[in-house]
C-alpha positions in Angstrom: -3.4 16.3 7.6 -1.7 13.3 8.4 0.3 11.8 5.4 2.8 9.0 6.4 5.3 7.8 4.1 6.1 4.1 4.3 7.8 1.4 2.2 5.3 -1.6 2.4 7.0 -3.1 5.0 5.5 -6.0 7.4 5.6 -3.7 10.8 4.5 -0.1 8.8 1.3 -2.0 7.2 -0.1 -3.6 10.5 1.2 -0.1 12.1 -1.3 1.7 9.5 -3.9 -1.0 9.5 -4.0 0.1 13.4 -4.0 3.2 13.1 -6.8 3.2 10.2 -8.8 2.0 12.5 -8.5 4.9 14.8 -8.8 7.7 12.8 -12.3 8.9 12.5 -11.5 11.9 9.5 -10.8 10.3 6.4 -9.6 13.6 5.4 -6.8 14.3 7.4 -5.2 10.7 7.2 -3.7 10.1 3.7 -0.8 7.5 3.9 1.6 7.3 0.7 3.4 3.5 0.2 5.8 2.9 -1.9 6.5 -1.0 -1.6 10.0 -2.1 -1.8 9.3 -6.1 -2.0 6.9 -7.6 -5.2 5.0 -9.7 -2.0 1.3 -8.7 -2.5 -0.5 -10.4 0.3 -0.2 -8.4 2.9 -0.1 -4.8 1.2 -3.4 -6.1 -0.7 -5.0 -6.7 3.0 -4.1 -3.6 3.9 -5.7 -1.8 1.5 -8.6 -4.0 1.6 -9.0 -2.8 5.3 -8.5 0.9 4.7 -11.1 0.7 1.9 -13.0 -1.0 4.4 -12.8 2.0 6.7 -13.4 4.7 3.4 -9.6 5.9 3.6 -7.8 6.9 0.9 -4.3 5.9 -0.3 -1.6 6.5 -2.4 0.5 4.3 -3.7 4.0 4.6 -5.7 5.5 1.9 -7.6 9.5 3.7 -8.5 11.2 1.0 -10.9 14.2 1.9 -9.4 13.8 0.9 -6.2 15.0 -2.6 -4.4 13.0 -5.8 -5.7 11.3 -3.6 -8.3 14.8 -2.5 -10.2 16.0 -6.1 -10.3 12.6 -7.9 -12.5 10.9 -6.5 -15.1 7.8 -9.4 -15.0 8.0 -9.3 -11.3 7.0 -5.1 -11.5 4.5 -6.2 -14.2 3.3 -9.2 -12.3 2.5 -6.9 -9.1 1.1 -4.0 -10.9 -1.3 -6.5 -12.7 -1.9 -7.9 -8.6 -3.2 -4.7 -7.2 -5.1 -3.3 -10.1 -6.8 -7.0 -10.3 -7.2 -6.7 -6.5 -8.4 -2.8 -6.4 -11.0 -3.2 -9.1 -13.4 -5.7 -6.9 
């Protein structure tokens, strides 16, 4: 099993977009992200993709970290973002 952790970063999303793409066993490739920056767009294309390709994720919002620690309504504001954006 396969289970990169990565901070949501530009580079690490189109690295596991990429590499989604290769992986044939959903199974063995679970990636964990916990974003660092309240920017949506392109962590809510990268999970479009992998759903696209039936792979799972995790994801971690910590309070405490970077751009999250510093605004309350931003947290809310992405949280309500991704759910919006994972229940189509």
């Amino acid at each position: 099993m396969y289970s990169p952790y990565l901070y949501g970063r530009g580079s690490e999303l189109l690295a596991l977009r990429e590499l989604a793409a290769s992986c044939t066993n959903a199974e063995l490739f679970i990636p964990i992200i916990e974003p660092v920056l309240t920017k949506t767009d392109k962590l809510i294309r990268c999970l479009e993709i992998l759903s696209e390709k039936n792979k799972r994720v995790m994801l971690v919002i910590n309070p405490k970290q970077h751009e999250f620690s510093k605004d309350i309504e931003a947290r809310r504001k992405f949280v309500a973002t991704i759910k919006n954006n994972l229940d189509k």
